[in-house]
C-alpha positions in Angstrom: 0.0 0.0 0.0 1.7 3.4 -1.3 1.0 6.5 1.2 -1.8 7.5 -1.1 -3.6 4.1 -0.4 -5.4 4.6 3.2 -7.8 2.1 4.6 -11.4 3.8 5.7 -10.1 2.8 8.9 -7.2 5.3 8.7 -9.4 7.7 6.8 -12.2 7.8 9.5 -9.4 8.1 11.4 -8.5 11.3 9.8 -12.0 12.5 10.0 -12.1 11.8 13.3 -9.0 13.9 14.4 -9.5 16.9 12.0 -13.2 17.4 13.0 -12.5 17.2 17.3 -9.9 20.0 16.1 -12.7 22.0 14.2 -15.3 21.3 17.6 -13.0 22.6 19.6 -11.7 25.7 17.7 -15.4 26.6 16.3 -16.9 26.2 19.9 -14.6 29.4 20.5 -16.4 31.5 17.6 -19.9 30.5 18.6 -19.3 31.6 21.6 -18.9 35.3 20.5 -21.6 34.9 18.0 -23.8 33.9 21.4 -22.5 36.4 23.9 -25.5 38.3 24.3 -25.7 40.1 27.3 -26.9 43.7 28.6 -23.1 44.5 29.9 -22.4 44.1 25.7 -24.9 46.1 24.9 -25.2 48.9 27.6 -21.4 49.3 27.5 -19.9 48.6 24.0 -21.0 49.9 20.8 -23.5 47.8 18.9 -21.4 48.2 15.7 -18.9 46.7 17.6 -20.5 43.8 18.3 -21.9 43.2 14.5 -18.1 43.3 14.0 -16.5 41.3 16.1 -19.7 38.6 14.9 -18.7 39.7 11.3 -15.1 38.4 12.1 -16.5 35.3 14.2 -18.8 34.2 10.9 -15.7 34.9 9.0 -13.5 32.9 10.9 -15.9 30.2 11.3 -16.2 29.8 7.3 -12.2 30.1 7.2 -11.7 27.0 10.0 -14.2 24.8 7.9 -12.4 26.0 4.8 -9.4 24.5 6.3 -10.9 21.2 7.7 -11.8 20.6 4.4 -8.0 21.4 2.8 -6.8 19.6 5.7 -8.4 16.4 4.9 -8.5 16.4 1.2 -4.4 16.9 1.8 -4.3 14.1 4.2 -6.9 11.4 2.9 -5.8 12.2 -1.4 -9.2 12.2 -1.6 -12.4 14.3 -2.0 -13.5 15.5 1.1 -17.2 13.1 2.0 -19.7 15.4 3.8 -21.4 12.4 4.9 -18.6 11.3 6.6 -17.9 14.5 8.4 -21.7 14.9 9.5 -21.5 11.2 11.1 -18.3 11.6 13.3 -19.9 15.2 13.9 -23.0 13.1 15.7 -20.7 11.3 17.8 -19.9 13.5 20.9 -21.1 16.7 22.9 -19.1 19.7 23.0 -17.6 18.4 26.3 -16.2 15.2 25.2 -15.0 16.7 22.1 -12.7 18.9 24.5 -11.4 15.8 26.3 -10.9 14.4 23.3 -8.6 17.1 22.0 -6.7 18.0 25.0 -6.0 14.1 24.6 -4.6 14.0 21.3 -3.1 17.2 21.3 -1.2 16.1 24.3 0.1 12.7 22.6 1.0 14.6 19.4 -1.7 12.8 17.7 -3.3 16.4 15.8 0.6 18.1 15.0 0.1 17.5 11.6 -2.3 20.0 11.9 0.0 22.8 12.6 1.7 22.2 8.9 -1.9 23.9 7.3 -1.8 26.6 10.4 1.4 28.5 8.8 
């Protein structure tokens, strides 16, 4: 088996890794997109706050963006939505941070960081 030739084992695998890195990362822009509160509104500037959601959408479309790059890289193949939804349907927020502190911690998502420069 060349390195282009992955089992679905090793690609779910990939899946898997990539999208507890996007859970993680994204829970940090839905959380701006959510932080409604009369302290934001009473003391910062409602256009402010259409901005920093503006760059919390934005950032949210770049992350999947790069999920997707990531995996198409790493699978040499095209990215299955499918796939992505399933492993998506697998874990709350809460395990999905476990999860990542876990891998990160073994070294397990460092090829990541290549797509993060």
């Amino acid at each position: 088996m060349n390195e282009k030739e992955l089992s679905r084992k090793d690609v779910e695998n990939i899946y898997y890794k990539v999208r507890c890195y996007y859970e993680v990362k994204a829970k940090l822009y839905e959380d701006i997109l959510n932080f409604d509160t009369p302290y934001m509104y009473n003391y910062i500037c409602k256009d402010y706050i259409y901005d920093i959601r503006l760059s919390a959408w934005n950032n949210l479309d770049i992350l999947k963006a790069q999920c997707t790059t990531i995996i198409q890289s790493e699978t040499h193949q095209p990215f299955d939505y499918t796939l992505w939804e399933t492993i998506a349907s697998f874990d709350k927020y809460e395990y999905w941070f476990i999860r990542y502190k876990k891998l990160k911690s073994d070294g397990k998502l460092d090829f990541i960081e290549k797509y993060n420069k």
